[in-house]
MIPAGU-197535 format. One record per residue: residue in one letter; x, y, z of N, C-alpha, C, O, CB in turn. Coordinates in steps of 0.2 Angstrom, whole numbers, plus 2048, in hexadecimal, padded with zeros to 3 digits. Glycine has a CB too. Layout:
BEGIN
AXYZXYZXYZXYZXYZ;...
This chain:
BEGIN
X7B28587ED7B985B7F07BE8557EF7C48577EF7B885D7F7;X7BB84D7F07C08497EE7C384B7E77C78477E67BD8437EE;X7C384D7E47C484E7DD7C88517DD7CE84F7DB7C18517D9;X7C585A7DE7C785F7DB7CB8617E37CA8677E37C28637D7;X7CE85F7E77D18607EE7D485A7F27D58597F87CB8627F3;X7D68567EE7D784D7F17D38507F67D48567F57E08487F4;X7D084F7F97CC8508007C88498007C28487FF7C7857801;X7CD8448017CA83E8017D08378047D68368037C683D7F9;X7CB8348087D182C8087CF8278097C982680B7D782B80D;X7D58208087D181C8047D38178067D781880B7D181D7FE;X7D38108057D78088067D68078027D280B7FE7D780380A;X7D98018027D97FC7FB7D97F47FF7D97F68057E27FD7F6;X7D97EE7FF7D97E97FF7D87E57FA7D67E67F47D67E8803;X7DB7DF7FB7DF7DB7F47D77D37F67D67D07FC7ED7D77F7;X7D57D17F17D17CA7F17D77C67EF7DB7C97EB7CA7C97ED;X7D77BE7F07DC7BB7EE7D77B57EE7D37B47F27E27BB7F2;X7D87B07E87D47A97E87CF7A97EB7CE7A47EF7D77A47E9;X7CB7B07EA7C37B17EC7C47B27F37C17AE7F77BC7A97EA;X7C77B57F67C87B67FF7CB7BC7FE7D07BD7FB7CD7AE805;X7C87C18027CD7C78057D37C68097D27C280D7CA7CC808;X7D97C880A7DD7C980E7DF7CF8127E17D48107E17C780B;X7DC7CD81A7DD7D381D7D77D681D7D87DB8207E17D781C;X7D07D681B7CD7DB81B7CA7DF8217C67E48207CB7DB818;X7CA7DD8287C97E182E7D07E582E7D27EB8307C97DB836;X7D47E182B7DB7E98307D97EE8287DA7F48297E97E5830;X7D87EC8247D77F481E7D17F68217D27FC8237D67F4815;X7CA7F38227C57F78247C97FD82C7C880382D7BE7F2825;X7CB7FA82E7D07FC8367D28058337D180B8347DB7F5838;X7D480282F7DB80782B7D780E8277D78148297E0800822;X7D280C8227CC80F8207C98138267CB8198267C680B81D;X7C681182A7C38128307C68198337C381F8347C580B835;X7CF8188367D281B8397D48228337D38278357D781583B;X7D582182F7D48268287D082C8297D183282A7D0822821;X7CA8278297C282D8297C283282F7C28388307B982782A;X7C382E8327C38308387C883683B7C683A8407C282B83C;X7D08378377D483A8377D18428357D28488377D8837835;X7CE83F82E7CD84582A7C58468287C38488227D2844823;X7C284382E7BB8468307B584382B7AF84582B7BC85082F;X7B783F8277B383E8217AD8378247AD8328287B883B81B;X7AB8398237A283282779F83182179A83582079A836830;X7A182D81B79A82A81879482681B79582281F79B827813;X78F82781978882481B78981E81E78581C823782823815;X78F81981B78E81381B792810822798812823791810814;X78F80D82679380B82A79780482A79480082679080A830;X79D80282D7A27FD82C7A07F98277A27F98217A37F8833;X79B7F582B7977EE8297937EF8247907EA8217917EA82F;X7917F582178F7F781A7947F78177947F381278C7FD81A;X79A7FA81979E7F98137A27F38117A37F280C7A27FE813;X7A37F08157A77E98157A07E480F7A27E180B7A77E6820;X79C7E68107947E380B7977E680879D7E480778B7E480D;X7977ED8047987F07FF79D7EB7FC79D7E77F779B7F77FF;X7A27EC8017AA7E87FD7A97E17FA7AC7E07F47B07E6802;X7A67DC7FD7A37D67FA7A07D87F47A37D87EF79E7D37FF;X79A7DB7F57957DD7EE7997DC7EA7997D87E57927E47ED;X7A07E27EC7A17E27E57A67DD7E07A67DA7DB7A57E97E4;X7A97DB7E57AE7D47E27A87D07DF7A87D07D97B47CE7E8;X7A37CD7E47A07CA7DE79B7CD7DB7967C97DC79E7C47DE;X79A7D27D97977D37D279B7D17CE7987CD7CA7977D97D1;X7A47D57CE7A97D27C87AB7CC7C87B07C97C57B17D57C8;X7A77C97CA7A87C17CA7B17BF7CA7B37BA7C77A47BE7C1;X7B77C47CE7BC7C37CF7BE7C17D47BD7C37DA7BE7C87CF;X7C37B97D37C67B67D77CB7BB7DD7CB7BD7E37CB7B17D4;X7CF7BD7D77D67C17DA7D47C97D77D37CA7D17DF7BE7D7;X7D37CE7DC7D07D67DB7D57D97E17D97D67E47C57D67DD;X7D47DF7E17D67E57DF7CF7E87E37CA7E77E07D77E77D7;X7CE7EC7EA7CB7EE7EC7C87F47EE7C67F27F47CA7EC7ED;X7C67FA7EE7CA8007EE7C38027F67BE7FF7F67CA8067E5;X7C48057F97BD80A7FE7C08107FC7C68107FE7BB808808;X7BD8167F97BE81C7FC7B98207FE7B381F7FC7C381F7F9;X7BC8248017B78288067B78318047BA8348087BB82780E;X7B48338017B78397FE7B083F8047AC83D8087B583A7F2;X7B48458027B08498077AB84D8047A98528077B484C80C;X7A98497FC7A284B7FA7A28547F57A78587F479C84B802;X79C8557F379C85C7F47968627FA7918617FC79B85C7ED;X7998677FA79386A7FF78C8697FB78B8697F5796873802;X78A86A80178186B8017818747FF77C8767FC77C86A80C;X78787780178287F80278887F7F978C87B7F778488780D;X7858847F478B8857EF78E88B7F278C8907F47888867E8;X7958887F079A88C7F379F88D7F97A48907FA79888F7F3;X79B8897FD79C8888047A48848037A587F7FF796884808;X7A88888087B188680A7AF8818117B38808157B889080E;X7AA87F8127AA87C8187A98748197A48718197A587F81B;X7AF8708197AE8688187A986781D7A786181D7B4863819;X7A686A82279F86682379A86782279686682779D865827;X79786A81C79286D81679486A81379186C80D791873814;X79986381179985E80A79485780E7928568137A585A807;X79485580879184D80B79384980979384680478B84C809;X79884580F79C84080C79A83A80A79583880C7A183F810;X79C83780579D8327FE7A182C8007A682C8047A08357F8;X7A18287FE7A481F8007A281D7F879C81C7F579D819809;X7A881D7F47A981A7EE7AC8137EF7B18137F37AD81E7E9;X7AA80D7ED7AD8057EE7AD8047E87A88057E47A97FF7F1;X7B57FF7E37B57FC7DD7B97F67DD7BE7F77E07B68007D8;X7B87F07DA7BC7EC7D97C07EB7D37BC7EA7CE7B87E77DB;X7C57EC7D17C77E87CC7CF7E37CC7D27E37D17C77EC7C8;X7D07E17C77D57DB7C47DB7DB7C87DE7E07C77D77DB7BD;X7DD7D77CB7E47D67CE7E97DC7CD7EA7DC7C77E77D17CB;X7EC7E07D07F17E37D17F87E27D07FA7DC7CF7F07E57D6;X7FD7E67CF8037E47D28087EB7D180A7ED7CB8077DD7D0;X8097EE7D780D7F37D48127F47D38157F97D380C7F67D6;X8157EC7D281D7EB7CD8197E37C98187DE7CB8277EA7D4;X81A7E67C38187DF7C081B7DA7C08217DA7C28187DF7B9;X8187D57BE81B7CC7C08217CC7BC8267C97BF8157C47BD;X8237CF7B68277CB7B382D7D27B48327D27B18247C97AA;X82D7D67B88317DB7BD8337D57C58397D47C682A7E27BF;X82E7D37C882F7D17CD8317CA7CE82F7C77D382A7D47D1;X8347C87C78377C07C483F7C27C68437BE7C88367BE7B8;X8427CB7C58467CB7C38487D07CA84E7D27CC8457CC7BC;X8437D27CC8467D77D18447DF7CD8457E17C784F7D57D1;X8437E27D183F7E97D18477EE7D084D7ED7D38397EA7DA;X8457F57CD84B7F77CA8497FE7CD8458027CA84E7F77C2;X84D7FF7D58498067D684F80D7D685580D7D78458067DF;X84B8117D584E8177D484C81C7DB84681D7DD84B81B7CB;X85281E7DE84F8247E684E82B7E185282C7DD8588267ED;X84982E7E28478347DF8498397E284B8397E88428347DE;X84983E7E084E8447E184884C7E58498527E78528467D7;X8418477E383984C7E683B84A7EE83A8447EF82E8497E3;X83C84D7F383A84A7FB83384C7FB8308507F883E84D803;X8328487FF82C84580282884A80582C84F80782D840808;X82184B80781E85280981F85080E82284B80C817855809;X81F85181582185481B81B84F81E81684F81C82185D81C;X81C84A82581584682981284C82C80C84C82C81684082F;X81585182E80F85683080C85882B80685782C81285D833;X80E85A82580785C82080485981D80085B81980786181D;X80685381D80184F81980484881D80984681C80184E80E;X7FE8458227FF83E8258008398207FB83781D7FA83D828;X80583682080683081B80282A81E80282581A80D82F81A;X7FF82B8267FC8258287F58238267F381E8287FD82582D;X7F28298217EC82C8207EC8298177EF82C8127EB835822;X7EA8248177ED8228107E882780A7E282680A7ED81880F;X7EA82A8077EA8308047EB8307FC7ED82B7FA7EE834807;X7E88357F87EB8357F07F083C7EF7F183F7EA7E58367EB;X7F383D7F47F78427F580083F7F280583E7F67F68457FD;X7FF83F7ED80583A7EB80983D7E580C83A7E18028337E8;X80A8437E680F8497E18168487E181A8497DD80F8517E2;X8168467E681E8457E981E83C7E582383A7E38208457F5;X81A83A7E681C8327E481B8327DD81F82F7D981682B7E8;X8178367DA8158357D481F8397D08248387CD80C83A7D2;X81C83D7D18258427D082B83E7CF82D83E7C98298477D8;X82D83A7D48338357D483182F7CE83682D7CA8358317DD;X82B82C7CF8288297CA82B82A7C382E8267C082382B7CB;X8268317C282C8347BA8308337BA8328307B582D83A7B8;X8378357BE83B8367C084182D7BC84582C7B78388377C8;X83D8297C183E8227C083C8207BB84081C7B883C81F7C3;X8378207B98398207B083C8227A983D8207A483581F7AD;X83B8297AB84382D7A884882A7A784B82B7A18468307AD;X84A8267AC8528247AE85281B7AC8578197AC8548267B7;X84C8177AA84B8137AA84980E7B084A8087AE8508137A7;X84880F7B484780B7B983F8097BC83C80E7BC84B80D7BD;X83C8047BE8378017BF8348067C383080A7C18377FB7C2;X8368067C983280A7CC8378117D483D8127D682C8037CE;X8338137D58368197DB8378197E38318197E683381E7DB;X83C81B7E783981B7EE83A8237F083E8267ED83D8167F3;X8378267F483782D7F683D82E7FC83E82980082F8317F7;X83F8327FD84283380483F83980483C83D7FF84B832804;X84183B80C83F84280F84584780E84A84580B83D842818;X84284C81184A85180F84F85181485385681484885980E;X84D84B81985584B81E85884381985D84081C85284882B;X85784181585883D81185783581485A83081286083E80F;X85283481984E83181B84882B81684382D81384C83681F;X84A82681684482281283F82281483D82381A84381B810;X83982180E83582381282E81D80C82D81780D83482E813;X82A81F8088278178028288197FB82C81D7F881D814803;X8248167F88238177F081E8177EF81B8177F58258127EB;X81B8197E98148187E68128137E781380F7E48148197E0;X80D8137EF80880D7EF80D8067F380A8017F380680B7E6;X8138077F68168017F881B8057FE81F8097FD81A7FD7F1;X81A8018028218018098247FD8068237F98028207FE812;X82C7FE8098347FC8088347FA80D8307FC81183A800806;X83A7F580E83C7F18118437F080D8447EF8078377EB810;X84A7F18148517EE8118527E981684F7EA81C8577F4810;X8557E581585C7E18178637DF8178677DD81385B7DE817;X8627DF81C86C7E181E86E7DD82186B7DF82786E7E7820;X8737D78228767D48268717CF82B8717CD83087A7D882A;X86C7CE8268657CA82985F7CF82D85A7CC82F8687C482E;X8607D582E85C7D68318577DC82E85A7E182B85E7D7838;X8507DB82E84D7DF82A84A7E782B8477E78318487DC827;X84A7EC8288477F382C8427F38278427F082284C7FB82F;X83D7F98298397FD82383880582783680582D82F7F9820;X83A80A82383780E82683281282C82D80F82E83680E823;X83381682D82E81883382C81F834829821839831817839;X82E82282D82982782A82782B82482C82982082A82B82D;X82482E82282383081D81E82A81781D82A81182983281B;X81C82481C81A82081981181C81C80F81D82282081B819;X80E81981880981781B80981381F80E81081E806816818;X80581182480580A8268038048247FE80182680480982A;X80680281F8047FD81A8037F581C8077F281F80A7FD814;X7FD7F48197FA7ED81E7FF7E781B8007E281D7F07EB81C;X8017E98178087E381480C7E381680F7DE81780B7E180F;X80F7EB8188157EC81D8137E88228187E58248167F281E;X80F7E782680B7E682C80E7DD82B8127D982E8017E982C;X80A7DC82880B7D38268137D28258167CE8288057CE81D;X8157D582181D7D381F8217D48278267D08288227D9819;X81E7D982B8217D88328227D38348277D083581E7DB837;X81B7D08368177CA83981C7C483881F7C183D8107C9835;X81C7C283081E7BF82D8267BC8308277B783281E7C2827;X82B7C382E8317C48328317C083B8357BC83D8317CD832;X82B7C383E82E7C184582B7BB84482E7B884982C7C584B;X8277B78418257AF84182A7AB83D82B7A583D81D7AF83D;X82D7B083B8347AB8358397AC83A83E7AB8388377AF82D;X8397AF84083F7B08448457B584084B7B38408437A8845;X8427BC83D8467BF8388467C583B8427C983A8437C0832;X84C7C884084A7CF8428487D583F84A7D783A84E7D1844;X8447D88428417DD83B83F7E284183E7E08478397DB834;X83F7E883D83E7F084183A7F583D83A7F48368447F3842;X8387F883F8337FF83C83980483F839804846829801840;X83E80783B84280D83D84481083884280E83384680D840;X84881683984C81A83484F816831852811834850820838;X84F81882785381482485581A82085281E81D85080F821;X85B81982085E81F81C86181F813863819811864821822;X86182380F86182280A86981C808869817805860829806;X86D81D80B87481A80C87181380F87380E80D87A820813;X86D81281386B80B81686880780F86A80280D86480D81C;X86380A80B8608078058658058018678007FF85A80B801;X86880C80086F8087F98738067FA8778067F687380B7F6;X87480080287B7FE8058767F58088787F080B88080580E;X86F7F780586A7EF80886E7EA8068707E98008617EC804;X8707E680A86D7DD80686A7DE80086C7DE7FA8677D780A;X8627DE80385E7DD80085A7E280285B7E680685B7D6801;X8557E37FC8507E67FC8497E47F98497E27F38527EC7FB;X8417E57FD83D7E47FB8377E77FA83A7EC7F983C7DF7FC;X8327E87F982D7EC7FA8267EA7FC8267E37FC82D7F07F6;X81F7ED7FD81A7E98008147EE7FA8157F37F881B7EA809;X80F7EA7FA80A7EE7FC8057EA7F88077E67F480A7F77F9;X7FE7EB7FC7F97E97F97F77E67F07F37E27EE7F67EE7FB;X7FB7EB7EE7FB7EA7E77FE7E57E68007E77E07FE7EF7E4;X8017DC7E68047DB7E58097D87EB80D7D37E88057DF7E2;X8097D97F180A7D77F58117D67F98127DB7FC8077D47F5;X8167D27F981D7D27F98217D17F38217CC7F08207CD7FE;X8257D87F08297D87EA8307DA7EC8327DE7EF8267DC7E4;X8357D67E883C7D67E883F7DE7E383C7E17DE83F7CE7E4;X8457DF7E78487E57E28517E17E08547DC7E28487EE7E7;X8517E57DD8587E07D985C7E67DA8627E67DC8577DC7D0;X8597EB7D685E7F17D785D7F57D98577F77D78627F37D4;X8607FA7DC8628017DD8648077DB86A8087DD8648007E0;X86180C7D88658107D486A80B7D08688067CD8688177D9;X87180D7D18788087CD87A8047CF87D7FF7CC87F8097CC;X8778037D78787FD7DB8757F57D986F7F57DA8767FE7E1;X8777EF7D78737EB7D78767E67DD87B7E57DF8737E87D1;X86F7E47E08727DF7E686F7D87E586A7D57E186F7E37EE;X8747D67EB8747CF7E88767CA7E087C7CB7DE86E7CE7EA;X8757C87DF8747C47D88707C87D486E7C57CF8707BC7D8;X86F7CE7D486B7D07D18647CE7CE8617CF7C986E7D07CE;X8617CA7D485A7C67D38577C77DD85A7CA7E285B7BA7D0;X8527C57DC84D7C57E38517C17E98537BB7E88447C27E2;X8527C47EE8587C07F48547BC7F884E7BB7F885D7C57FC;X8577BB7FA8567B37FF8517B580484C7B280485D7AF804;X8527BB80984E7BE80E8447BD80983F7BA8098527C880E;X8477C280683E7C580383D7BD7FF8377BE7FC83E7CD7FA;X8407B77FF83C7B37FB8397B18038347B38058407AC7F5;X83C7AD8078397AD80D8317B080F82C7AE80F83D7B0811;X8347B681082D7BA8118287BB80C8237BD80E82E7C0812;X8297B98068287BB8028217B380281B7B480082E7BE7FC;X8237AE8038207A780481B7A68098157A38098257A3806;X8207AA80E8187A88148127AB81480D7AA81781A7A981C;X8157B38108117B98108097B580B8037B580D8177C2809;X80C7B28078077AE8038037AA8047FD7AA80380A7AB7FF;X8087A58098057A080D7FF7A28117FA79F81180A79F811;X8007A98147FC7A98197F47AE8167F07B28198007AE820;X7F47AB80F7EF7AE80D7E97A780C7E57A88087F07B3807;X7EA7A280E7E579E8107E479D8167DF7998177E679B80F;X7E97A081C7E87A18237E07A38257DF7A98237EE7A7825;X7DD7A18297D37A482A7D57A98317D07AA8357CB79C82D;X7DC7AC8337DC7B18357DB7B78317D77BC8337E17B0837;X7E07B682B7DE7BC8257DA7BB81F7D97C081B7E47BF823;X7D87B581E7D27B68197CB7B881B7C97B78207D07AF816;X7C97BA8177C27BA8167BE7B98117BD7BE80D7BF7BE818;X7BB7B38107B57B180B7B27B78077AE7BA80A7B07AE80D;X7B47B78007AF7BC7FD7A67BB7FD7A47B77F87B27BE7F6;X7A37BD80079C7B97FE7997BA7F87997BF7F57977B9803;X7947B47F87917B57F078B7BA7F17897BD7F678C7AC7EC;X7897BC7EB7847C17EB77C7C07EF7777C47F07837C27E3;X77D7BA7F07777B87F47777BB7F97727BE7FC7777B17F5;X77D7B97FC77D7BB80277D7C580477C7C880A7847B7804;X77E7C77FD77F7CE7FF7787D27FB7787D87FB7877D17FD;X7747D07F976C7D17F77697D57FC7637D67FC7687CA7F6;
């Protein structure tokens, strides 16, 4: 049913010079998912967190790409409409570094296009349930390369921002930073770029941003696992600033880095020894 029904969800966490970053708050995040949408594979926490290790070193990968998902299997009985006649499944894979705006994009600043699909609705599809329910992101996507541009943000149908494929937004304006506060996941980089902000003495907020708000930023940047803090340069016709990554997002963009040798948020990938 993960398949052929998305009837599944999932995390991702990022390894970086052989150490995870963050991974209690994604297992948190996973955790909170399953449990929305009823799914229990066999494996508990501390199994899966082993899984996750395993797998990085198997690939013998410094810097990985880490996925858990949780699908809700297929039924025991054939035929059966009843997700609690499936047997749910816990898929884990590691691979190669990510980014979901490439380096020689995010040299120069990211070139986003607002797409013209709104957003499904948080009542019918929780965006806090991180999901493959992504038609509306994929849509503007096309959309955005159509037209030439890197990449997409979705708005709702009160013209309300809301993320992209795989990344929270983040604008600034007159120094002070917002992201969104619906229609979007709660993205564990979003989470750190907060952090970041109030440790840099940077005011920042989780509120309504409206499409007129993004095309009138200072600055604008984006977040996600994939890649982590990336600059945007322009906006649909708008280019802001110098036309390169602003002063704000190099900031954050530094400590965000920084604090990935922090032993708040690392964790040691361990050798296979240890996971035998």
């Amino acid at each position: 049913w993960g398949f052929t029904r998305s009837d599944v969800v999932y995390d991702v966490v990022h390894v970086w010079k052989g150490g995870f970053f963050r991974l209690d708050d994604h297992l948190d995040r996973f955790e909170a998912s399953m449990r929305k949408r009823r799914i229990h594979p066999p494996e508990d926490r501390s199994r899966i967190a082993g899984i996750l290790h395993r797998c990085v070193a198997l690939s013998g990968l410094a810097d990985a790409f880490v996925a858990m998902v949780a699908t809700r299997g297929r039924p025991r009985v054939f035929g059966s409409r009843r997700p609690a006649d499936c047997d749910n499944y816990l898929i884990a894979y590691a691979v190669p570094w990510i980014d979901v705006v490439p380096k020689d994009m995010q040299a120069r600043g990211a070139h986003m296009w607002i797409g013209a699909t709104p957003r499904v609705p948080d009542h019918a599809v929780d965006p806090t349930v991180k999901n493959y329910q992504w038609s509306d992101l994929t849509s503007n996507l096309l959309e955005a390369h159509d037209e030439g541009f890197d990449t997409a943000v979705t708005c709702d149908a009160a013209g309300f921002v809301t993320e992209g494929p795989g990344f929270n937004v983040f604008v600034v304006k007159d120094g002070a930073v917002k992201t969104p506060d619906r229609g979007s996941l709660g993205g564990i980089t979003r989470r750190t770029a907060l952090e970041v902000c109030a440790h840099l003495g940077l005011p920042a907020a989780i509120a309504p941003v409206t499409r007129a708000e993004l095309e009138d930023a200072d600055e604008v940047f984006i977040t996600s696992t994939a890649g982590g803090v990336m600059p945007v340069s322009r906006v649909m016709t708008r280019i802001l600033g110098n036309d390169r990554p602003g002063p704000v997002y190099e900031k954050v963009r530094a400590t965000y880095w920084q604090w990935h040798e922090d032993p708040r948020f690392r964790t040691a990938v361990k050798p296979l020894a240890e996971e035998a």
